[in-house]
C-alpha distance (Angstrom), angle and dihedral (degrees) to the residues before:
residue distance angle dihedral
X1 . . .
X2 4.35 . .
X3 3.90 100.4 .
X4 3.81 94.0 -134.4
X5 3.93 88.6 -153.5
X6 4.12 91.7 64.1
X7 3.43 106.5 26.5
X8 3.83 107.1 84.4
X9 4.55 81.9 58.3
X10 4.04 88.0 49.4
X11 3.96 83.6 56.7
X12 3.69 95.9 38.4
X13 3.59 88.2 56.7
X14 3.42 95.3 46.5
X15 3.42 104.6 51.0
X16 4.03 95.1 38.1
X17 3.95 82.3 54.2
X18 3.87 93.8 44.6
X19 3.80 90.5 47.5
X20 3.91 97.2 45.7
X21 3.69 87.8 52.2
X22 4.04 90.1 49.0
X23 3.95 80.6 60.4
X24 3.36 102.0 49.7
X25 3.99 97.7 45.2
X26 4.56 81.4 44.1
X27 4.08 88.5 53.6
X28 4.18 94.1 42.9
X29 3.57 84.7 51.7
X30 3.92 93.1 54.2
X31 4.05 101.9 21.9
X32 3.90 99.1 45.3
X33 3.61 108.4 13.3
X34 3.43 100.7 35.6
X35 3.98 131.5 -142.4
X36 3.49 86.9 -91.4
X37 3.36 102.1 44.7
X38 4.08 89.9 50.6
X39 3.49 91.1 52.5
X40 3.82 91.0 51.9
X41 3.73 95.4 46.6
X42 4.21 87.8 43.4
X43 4.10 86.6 52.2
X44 3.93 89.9 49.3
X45 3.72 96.3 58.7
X46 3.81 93.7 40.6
X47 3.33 108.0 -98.8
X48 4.24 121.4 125.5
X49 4.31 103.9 -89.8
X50 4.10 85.9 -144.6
X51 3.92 83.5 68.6
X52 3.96 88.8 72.1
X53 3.71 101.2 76.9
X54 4.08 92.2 42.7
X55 3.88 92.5 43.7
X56 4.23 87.7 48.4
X57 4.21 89.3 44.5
X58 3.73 84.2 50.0
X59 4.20 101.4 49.8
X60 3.53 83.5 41.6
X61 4.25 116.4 47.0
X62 4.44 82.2 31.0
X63 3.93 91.1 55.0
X64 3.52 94.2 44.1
X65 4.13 83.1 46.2
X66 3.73 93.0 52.7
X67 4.15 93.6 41.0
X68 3.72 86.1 58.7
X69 3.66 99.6 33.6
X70 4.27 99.6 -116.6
X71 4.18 103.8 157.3
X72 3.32 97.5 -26.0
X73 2.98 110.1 179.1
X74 3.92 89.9 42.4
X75 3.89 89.7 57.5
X76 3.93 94.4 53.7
X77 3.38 89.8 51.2
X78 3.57 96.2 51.3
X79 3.54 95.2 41.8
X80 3.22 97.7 52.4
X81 4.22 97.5 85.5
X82 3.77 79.6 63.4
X83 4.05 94.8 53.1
X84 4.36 86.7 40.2
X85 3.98 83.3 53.0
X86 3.48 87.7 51.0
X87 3.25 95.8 59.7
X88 3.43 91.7 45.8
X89 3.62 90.4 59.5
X90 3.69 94.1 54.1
X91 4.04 100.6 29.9
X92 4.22 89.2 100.3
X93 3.54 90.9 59.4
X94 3.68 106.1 70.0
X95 3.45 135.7 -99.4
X96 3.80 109.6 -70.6
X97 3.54 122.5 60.2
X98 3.63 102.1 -134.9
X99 4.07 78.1 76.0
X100 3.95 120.9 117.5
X101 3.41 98.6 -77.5
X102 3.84 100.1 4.6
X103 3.56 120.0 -67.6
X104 4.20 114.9 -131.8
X105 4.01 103.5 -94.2
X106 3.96 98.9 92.1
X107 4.08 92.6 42.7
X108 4.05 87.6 48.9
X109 3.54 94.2 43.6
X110 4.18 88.0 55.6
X111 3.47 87.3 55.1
X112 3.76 92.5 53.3
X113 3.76 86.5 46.3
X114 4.09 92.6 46.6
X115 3.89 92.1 47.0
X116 4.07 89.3 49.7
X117 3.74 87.0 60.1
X118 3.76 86.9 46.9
X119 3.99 97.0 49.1
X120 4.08 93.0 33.6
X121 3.22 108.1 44.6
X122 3.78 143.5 -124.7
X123 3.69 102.2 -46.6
X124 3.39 121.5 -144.8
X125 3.79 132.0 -48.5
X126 3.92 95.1 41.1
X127 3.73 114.6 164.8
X128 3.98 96.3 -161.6
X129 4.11 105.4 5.6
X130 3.26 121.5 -151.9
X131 4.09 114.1 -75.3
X132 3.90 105.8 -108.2
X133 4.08 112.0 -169.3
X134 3.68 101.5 -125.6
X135 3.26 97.3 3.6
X136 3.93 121.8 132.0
X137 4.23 120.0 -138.4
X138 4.00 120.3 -106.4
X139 3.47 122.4 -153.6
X140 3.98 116.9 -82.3
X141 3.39 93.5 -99.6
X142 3.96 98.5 38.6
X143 3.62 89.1 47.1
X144 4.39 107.2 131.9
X145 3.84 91.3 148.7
């Protein structure tokens, strides 16, 4: 049973939680790693270097999406090839991520949490929801579209 009443804040908190951490992981990237140092660790496990600036862009303008509620539900979905290669990344080193390296629970679990945003809406609080076809406008606060 969804309790209609509560469910927009479960979303709101998920996605302003999901996008604060797509910050974070888009400013480690740039303020400790570096750009070059991202692109050297993406070319090491086999994945194109020139991905590192669009990957960081992505984390970065799609956080601050979800944090303020832009197309929500259209930014989890479209980030969520970045969360899937995260998991990629990580799937060789086991299953927890307290693992050398970080195993593949945490990236999984973000693309559980990414994919609940997708399939239940854009919680409350959304500046610009996500455009339904056919689909009429709740109140701000109501809003589970």
């Amino acid at each position: 049973m969804i309790d209609t009443r509560t469910a927009p804040y479960g979303l709101f908190l998920l996605r302003v939680a999901l996008g604060v951490m797509f910050i974070a992981h888009a400013l480690l990237k740039y303020l400790v790693f570096t750009m070059p140092g991202f692109a050297g660790f993406l070319g090491q496990i086999g994945y194109p270097a020139a991905l590192a600036w669009p990957i960081f862009l992505a984390e970065l303008l799609g956080g601050v999406a979800l944090v303020l509620g832009v197309w929500p539900r259209a930014v989890a979905l479209a980030l969520t090839p970045v969360l899937v290669g995260a998991v990629l990344v990580h799937g060789g080193n086991g299953w927890l991520f307290t693992n050398a390296n970080g195993g593949w629970e945490y990236p999984l679990f973000l693309v559980i949490a990414g994919l609940t945003v997708v399939l239940g809406g854009d919680g409350a609080f959304a500046l610009k929801p996500t455009p339904i076809p056919g689909a009429a406008a709740a109140p701000l606060a109501t809003r589970t579209a």
